[in-house]
C-alpha positions in Angstrom: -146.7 62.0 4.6 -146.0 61.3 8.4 -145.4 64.4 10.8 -148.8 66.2 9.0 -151.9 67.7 10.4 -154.5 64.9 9.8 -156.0 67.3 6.7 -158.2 63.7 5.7 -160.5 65.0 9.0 -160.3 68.4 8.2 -160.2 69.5 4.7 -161.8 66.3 3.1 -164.6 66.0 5.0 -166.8 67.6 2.8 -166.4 64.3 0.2 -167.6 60.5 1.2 -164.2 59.2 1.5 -163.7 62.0 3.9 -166.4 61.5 5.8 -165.7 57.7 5.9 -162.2 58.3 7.6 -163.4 61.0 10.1 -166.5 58.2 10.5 -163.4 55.3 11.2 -161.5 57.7 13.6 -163.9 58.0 15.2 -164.8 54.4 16.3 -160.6 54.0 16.7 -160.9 56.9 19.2 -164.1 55.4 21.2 -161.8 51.1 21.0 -158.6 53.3 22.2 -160.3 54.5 25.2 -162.4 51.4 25.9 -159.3 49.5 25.2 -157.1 51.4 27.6 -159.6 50.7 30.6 -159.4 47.6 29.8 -155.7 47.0 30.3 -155.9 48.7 33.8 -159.2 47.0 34.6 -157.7 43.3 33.8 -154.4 43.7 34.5 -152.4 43.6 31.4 -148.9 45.2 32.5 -145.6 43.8 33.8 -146.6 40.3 33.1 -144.4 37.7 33.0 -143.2 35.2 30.5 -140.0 32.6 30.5 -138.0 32.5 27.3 -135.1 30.8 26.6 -134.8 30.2 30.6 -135.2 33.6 30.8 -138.2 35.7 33.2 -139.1 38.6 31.4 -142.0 40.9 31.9 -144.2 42.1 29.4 -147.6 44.5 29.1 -150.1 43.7 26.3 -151.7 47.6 24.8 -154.2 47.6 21.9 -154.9 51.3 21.3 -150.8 51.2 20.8 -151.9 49.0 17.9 -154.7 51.1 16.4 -152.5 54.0 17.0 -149.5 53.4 14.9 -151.2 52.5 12.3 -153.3 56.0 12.1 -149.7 57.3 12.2 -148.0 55.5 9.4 -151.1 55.7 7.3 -152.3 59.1 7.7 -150.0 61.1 9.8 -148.7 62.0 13.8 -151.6 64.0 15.0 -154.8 61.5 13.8 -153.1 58.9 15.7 -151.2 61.1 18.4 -154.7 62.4 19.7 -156.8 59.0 20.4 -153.5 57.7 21.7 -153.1 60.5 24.4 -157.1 60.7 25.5 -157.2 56.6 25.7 -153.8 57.5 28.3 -155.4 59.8 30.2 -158.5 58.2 30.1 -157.0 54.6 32.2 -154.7 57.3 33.8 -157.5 58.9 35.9 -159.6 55.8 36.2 -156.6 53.9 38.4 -156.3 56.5 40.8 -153.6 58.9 39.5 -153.6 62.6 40.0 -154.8 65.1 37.0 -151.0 66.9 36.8 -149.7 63.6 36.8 -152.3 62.3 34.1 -151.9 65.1 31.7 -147.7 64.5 31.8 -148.3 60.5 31.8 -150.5 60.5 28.6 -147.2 61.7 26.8 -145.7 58.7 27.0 -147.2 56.8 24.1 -147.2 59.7 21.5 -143.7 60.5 22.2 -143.1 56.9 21.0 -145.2 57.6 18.4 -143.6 60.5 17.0 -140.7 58.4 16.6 -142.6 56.7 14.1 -143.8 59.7 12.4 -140.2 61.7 11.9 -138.6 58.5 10.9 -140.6 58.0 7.9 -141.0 61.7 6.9 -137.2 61.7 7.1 -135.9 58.3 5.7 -136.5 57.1 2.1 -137.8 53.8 3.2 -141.5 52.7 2.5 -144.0 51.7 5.4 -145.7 48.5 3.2 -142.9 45.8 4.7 -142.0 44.3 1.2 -138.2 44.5 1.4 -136.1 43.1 4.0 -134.8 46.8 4.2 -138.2 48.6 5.0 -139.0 45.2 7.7 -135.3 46.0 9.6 -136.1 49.8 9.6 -139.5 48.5 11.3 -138.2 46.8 13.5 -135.6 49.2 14.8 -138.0 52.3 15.1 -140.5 49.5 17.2 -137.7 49.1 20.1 -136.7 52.6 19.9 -140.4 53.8 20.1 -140.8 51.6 22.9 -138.3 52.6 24.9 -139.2 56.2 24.5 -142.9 55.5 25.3 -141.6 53.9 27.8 -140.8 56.7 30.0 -144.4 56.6 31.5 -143.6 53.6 33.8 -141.5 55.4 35.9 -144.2 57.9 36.5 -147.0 55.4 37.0 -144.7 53.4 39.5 -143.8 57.0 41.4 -147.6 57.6 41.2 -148.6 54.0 43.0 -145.7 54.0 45.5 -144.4 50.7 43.9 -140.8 49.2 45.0 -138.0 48.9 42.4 -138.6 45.6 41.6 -142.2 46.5 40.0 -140.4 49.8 38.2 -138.3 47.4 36.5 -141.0 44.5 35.7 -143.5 47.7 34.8 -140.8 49.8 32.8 -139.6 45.9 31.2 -142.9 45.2 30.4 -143.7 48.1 28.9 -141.0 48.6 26.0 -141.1 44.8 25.4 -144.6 44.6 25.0 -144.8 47.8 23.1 -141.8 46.1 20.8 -143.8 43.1 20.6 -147.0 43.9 19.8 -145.6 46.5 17.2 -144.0 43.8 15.6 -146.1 40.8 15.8 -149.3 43.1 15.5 -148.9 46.6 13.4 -146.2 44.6 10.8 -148.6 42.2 9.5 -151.4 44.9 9.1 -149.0 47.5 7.4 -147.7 44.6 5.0 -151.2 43.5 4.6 -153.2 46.9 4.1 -150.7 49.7 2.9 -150.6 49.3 -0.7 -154.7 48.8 -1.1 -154.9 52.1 1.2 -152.6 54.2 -0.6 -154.4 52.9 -4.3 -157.7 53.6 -2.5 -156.0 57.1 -0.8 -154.9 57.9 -4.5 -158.0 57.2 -6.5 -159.9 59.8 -3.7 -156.9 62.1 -4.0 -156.3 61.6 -0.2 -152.7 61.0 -1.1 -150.8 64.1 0.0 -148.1 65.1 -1.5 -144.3 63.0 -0.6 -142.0 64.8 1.5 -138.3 65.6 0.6 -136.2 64.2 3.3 -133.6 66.6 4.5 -130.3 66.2 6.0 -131.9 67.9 9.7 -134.6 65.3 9.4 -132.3 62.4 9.0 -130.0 63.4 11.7 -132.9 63.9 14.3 -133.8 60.7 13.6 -130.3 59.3 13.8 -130.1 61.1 16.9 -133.2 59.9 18.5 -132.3 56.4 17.5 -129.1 56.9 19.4 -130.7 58.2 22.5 -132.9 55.5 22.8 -130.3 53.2 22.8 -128.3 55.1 25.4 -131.4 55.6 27.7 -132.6 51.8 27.2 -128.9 51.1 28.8 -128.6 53.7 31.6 -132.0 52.5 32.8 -131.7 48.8 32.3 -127.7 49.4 34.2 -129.6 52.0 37.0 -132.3 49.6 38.2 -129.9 46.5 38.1 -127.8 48.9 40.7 -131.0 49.5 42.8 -132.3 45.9 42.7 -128.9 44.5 44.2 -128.5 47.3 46.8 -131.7 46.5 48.2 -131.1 42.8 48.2 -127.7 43.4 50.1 -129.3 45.8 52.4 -132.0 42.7 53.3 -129.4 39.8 53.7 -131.8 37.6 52.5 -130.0 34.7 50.3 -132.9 33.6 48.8 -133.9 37.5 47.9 -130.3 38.0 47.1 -130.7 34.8 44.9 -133.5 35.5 43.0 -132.3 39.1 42.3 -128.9 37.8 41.1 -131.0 35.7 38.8 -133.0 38.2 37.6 -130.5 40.8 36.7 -128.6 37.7 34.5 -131.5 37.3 32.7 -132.2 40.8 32.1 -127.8 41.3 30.9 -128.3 38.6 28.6 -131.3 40.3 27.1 -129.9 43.4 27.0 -126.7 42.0 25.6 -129.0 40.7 22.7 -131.3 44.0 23.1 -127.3 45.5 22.4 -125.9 43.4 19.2 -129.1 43.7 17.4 -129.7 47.6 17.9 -126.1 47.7 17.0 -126.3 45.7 13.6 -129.6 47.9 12.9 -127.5 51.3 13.6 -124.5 49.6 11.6 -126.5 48.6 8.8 -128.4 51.8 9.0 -125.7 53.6 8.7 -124.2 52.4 5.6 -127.4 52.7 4.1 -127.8 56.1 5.1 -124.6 56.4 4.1 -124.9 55.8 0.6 -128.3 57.7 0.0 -126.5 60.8 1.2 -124.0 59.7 -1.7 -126.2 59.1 -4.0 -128.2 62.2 -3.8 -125.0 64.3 -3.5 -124.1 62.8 -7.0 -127.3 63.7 -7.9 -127.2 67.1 -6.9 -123.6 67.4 -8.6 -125.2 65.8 -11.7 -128.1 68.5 -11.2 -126.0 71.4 -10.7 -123.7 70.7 -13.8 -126.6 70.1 -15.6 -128.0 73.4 -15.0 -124.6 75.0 -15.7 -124.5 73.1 -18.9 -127.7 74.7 -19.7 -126.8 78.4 -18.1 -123.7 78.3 -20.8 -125.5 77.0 -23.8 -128.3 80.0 -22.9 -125.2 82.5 -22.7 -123.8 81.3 -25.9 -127.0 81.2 -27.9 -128.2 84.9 -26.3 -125.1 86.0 -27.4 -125.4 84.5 -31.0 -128.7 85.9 -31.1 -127.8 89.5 -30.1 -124.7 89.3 -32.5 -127.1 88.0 -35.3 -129.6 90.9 -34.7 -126.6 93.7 -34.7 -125.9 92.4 -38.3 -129.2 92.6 -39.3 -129.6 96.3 -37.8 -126.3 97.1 -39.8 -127.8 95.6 -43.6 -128.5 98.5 -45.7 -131.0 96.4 -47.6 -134.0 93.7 -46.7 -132.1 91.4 -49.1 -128.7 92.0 -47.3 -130.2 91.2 -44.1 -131.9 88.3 -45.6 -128.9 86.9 -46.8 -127.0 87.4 -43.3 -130.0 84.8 -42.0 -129.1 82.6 -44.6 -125.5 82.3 -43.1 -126.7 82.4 -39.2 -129.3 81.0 -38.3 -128.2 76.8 -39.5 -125.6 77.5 -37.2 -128.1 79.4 -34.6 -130.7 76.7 -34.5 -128.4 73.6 -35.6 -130.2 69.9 -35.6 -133.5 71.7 -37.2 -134.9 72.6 -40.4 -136.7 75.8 -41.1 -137.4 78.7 -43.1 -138.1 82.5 -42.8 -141.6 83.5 -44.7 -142.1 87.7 -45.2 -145.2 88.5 -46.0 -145.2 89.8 -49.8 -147.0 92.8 -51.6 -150.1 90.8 -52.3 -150.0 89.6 -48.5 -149.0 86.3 -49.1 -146.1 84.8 -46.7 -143.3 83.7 -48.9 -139.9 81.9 -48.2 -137.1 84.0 -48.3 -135.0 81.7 -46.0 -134.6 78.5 -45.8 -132.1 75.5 -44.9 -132.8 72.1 -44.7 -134.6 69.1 -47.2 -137.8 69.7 -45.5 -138.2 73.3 -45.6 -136.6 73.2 -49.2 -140.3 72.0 -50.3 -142.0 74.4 -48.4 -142.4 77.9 -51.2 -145.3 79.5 -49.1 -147.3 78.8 -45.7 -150.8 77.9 -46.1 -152.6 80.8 -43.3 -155.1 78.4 -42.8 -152.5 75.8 -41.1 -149.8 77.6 -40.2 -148.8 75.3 -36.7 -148.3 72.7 -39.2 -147.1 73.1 -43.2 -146.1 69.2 -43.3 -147.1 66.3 -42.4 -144.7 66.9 -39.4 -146.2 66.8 -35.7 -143.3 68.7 -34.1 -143.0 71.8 -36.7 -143.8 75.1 -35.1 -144.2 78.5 -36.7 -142.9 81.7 -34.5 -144.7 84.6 -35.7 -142.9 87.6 -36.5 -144.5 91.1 -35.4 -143.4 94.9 -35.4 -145.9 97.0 -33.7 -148.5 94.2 -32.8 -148.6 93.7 -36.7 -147.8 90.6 -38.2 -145.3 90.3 -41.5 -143.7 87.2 -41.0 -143.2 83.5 -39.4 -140.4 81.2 -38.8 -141.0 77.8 -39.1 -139.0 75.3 -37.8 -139.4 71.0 -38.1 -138.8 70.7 -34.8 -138.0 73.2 -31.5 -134.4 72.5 -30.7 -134.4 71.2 -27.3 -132.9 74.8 -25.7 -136.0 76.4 -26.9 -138.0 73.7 -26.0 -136.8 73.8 -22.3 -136.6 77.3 -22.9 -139.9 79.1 -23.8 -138.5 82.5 -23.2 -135.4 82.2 -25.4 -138.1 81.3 -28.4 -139.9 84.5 -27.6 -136.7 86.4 -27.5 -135.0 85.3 -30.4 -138.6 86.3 -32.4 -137.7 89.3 -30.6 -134.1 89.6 -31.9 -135.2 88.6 -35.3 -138.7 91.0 -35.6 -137.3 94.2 -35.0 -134.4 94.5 -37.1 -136.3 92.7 -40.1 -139.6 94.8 -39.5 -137.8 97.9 -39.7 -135.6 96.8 -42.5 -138.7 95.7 -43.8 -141.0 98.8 -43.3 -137.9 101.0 -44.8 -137.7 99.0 -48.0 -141.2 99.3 -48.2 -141.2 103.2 -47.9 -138.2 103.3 -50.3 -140.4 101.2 -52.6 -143.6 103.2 -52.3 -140.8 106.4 -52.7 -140.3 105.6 -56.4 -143.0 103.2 -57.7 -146.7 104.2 -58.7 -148.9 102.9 -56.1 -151.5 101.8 -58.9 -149.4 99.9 -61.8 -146.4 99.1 -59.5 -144.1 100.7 -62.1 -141.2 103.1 -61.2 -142.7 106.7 -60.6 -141.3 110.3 -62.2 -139.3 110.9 -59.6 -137.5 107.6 -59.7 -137.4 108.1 -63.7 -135.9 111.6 -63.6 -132.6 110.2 -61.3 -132.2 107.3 -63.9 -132.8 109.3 -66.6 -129.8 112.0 -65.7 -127.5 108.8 -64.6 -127.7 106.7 -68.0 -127.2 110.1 -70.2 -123.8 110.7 -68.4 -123.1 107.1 -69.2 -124.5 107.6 -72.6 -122.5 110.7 -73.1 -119.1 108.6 -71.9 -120.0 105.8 -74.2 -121.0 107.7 -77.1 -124.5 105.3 -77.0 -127.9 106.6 -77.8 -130.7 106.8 -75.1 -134.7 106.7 -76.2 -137.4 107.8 -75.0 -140.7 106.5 -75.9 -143.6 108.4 -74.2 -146.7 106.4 -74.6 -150.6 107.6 -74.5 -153.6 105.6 -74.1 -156.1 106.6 -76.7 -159.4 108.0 -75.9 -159.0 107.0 -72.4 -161.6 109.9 -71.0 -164.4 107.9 -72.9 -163.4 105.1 -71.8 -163.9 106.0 -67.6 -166.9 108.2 -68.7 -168.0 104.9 -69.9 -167.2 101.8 -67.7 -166.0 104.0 -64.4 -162.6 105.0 -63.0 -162.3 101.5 -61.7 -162.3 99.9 -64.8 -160.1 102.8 -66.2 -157.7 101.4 -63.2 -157.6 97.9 -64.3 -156.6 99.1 -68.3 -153.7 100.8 -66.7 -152.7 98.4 -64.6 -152.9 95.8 -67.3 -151.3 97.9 -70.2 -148.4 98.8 -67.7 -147.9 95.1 -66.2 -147.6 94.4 -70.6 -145.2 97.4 -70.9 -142.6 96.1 -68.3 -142.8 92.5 -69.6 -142.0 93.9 -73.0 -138.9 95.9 -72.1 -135.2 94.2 -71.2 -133.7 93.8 -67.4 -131.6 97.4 -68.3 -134.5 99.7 -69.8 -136.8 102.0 -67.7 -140.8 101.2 -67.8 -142.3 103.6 -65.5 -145.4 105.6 -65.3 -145.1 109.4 -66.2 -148.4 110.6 -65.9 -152.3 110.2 -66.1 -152.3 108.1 -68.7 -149.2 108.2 -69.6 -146.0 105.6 -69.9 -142.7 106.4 -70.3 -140.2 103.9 -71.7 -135.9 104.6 -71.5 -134.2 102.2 -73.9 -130.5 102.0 -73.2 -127.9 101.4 -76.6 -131.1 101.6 -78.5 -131.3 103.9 -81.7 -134.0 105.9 -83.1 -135.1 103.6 -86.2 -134.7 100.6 -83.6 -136.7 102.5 -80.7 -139.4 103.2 -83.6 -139.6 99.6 -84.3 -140.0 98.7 -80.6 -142.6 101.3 -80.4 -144.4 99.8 -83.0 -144.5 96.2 -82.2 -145.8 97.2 -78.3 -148.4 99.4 -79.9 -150.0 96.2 -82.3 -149.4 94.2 -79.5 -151.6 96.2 -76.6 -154.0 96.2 -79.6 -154.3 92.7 -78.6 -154.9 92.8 -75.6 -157.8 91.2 -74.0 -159.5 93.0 -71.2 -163.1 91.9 -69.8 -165.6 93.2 -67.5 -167.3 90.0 -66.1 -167.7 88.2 -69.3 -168.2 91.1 -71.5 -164.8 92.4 -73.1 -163.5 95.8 -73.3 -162.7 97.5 -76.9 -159.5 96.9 -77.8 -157.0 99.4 -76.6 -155.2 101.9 -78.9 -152.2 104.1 -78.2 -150.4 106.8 -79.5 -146.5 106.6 -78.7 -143.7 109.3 -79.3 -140.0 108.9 -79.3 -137.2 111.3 -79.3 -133.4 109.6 -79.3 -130.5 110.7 -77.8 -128.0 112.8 -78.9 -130.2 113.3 -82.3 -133.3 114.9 -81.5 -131.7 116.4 -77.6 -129.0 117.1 -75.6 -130.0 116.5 -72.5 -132.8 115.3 -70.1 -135.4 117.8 -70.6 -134.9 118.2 -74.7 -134.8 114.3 -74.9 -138.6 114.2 -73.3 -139.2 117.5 -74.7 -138.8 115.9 -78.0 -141.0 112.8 -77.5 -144.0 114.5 -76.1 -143.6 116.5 -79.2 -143.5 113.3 -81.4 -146.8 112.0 -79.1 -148.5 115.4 -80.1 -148.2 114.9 -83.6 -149.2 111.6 -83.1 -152.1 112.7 -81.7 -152.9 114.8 -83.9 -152.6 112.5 -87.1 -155.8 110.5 -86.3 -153.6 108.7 -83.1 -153.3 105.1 -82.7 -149.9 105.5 -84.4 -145.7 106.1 -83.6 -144.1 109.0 -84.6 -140.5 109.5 -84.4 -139.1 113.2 -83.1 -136.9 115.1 -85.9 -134.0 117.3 -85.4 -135.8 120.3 -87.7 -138.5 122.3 -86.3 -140.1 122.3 -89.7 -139.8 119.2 -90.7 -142.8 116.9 -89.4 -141.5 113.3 -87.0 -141.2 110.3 -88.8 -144.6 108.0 -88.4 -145.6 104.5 -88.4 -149.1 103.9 -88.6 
């Protein structure tokens, strides 16, 4: 706060507080000036007062008043300025050349500033409401005096005065400055400072606190010290001056008086001594232990931030090792399962899941550890930031190319990630890109072998199957089936209702086909309208039987447009059985489009079984 540029006249003016302090510095500037005449026009310096059986000399000041407390309460140069002008001002009115003026008017800012570094350097507050902040007062008000008090000698050069009115002026003017500091600017500050920094705050006048620094403090320290030292050598050199000139007059009675004099001026310094001492002592230790403080601080800092520095290195390197694994599965599921294992011990004290978004764009869990996210199946898109009723859970979105496909959700951030926003958006990193290629490549192996329309496994999926379970057949002497089955009448039936509606039979008669077949049987779509159906172990008689059963039941299937439902779909199915009706691949499906021909060609609607004669017509059930 102290030390700054008075911004309150400068950059606040524009707002009625402003305008209210520049109005009040105003009027302190015009009393400073006013108030400095008045001290040269009634003679206010170098008076004299007994204490203790003591002469000492004192000079009464107001602006000095008025003054520090612009300083303290709003910085050096709003009460540097009036304090300077109202110097000069009383300066040139008693008689005293301009050179001289404009060097003399330093005197009471450079006590000033003392003021002003101090606090800006010391932790210590300016209201007066500890004993502390009252003995750091006090000390800065006799060191400030003595520093202002520099002046004297050059008024005193200035008016030709003797050595015995240097030393009542120079006297007077640090003890009067000490004086009225304390017994005039204390009561204020302790009176007025908190209600003016409330009042300062509520106008945002407040600016901002400053860091003391370990230059700052030592200035201070220093300045203290010199003040000390120069309030002895000059109090010491005058005592010296005073008793030559006495000796030099052999006047006892001078001689006397003088002798007098400088006793009561050691005893005061001797007291002027002890307390500056116990101020510098006390000081000291105080300063002491803030420096000790804020070096364990700073210790406490520093480990703190190495703390954090290590548990980053650790979890980057977690993270990077996590997504190396996941760049090395083979399969979405394998990388899927690597999360599983990682990421409770990658994001430990939280719950959470890993959602992919599915075929029919849903986002489903595929991950998941923890009671919370063990109830969470699917994320609602509508409130994605928060699944539960939990205020801290968070969802990470997952993106490859700018397009979405996944989210992590956790209960809570951990508190790395919290701290951290950047490790959050690079572990979404580490995790997006290995799972949205794995992703995407699944996906184009899917859409390499299944029928985009009925989802089913396509031909050339079929074909690879196909050749791998007849060289199993062939080493386990097992039959293989084929049933290759038709939808009947199914150009009448898109010349009627549209190719759209034609769609939805074949997506629902495939969907029923797949149900209807077990875990180790083919269902996949061969053609147009056609299904083909691979039965492992399975027979000819028993693949005739099966044929049967699906045809009555996709009979009863029921398959509406709007409310109005669709006639009742027929097929025609043909079956050829391996080794008996083929010997390989091609003869096996050779053989059941054969048998689906003569289906066909019976009135359809019906299952015909392949034979092994050429003459001899297949074997139907109708």
């Amino acid at each position: 706060m102290h030390g700054q540029k008075p911004h309150y006249l400068r950059a606040r003016l524009g707002s009625a507080a402003g305008r209210s302090i520049a109005a009040c510095w105003l009027i302190s500037l015009v009393a400073s000036i006013g108030l400095g005449l008045a001290c040269v026009i009634y003679s206010w310096s170098g008076l004299p007062i007994h204490f203790a059986g003591a002469e000492l000399y004192i000079s009464l000041y107001p602006p000095l008043t008025i003054c520090t407390l612009w300083v303290i309460w709003f910085g050096f140069w709003s009460g540097a300025i009036p304090a300077y002008l109202a110097t000069f001002t009383l300066a040139l009115h008693s008689g005293m050349p301009l050179t001289a003026a404009l060097v003399f008017a330093f005197a009471n800012p450079l006590g000033l500033a003392v003021f002003a570094l101090a606090y800006r350097s010391m932790p210590v507050r300016y209201d007066l409401r500890t004993g502390r902040s009252l003995a750091f007062f006090t000390l800065l008000s006799f060191i400030a005096g003595v520093f202002s008090s520099a002046g004297s000698f050059i008024w005193t050069y200035t008016n030709q005065l003797g050595v015995q009115d240097v030393f009542a002026i120079w006297q007077g003017w640090w003890l009067g400055s000490f004086l009225q500091t304390l017994f005039c600017v204390a009561p204020l500050l302790w009176l007025f400072s908190r209600p003016l920094r409330n009042w300062k705050r509520r106008h945002r006048l407040e600016p901002a606190k400053p860091i003391p620094t370990t230059k700052n403090t030592l200035t201070i320290s220093g300045l203290m010290l010199a003040g000390l030292a120069s309030y002895l050598l000059i109090n010491l050199h005058l005592e010296r001056e005073l008793l030559r000139l006495a000796e030099a007059s052999n006047n006892r009675v001078q001689i006397h008086q003088v002798v007098q004099m400088v006793i009561d001026s050691t005893e005061a310094l001797i007291w002027v001594v002890l307390v500056a001492l116990g101020f510098l002592v006390f000081f000291g230790l105080r300063l002491f232990g803030h420096w000790t403080a804020a070096l364990h601080r700073e210790i406490a800092q520093r480990r703190a931030v190495q703390d954090r520095l290590e548990q980053q290195n650790l979890f980057l390197s977690k993270a990077s090792q996590l997504s190396s694994e996941l760049q090395s599965a083979t399969t979405l599921d394998a990388a899927l399962d690597r999360l599983q294992q990682r990421l409770p011990d990658l994001l430990p004290n939280s719950q959470g899941a890993l959602f992919l978004r599915g075929p029919d764009g849903h986002l489903q869990r595929r991950v998941h550890w923890g009671a919370d996210a063990a109830r969470l199946s699917a994320l609602d898109e509508e409130s994605l930031a928060a699944p539960l009723p939990n205020e801290q859970a968070v969802c990470l979105a997952l993106q490859l190319n700018e397009q979405p496909f996944g989210t992590l959700w956790l209960s809570e951030l951990p508190a790395l990630l919290a701290e951290n926003p950047d490790l959050s958006q690079m572990l979404v990193e580490q995790l997006a890109l290995p799972l949205g290629n794995r992703k995407l490549q699944d996906q184009l192996q899917h859409q390499a072998v299944h029928d985009p329309l009925t989802g089913l496994y396509n031909r050339r999926h079929m074909q690879r199957w196909l050749q791998h379970e007849l060289t199993r057949s062939q080493r386990s002497h097992q039959p293989l089936s084929a049933l290759l089955v038709d939808v009947d009448h199914f150009k009448q039936l898109n010349d009627r209702y549209g190719h759209a509606i034609g769609d939805l039979v074949l997506q629902r008669l495939g969907h029923y086909l797949e149900q209807h077949v077990r875990r180790q049987d083919l269902c996949c779509r061969y053609g147009g309208e056609e299904f083909l159906l691979l039965l492992t172990d399975t027979d000819g008689a028993t693949a005739l039987e099966r044929a049967e059963a699906l045809r009555q039941g996709v009979a009863r299937l029921q398959i509406k447009v709007g409310a109005q439902p669709l006639p009742d779909i027929q097929i025609s199915v043909g079956i050829a059985c391996y080794p008996d009706h083929a010997e390989d691949g091609n003869q096996l499906l050779a053989a059941a489009d054969t048998a689906l021909y003569h289906s066909k060609r019976t009135g359809r609607n019906r299952c015909s079984l392949a034979t092994t004669h050429t003459n001899e017509a297949p074997t139907e059930l109708v």
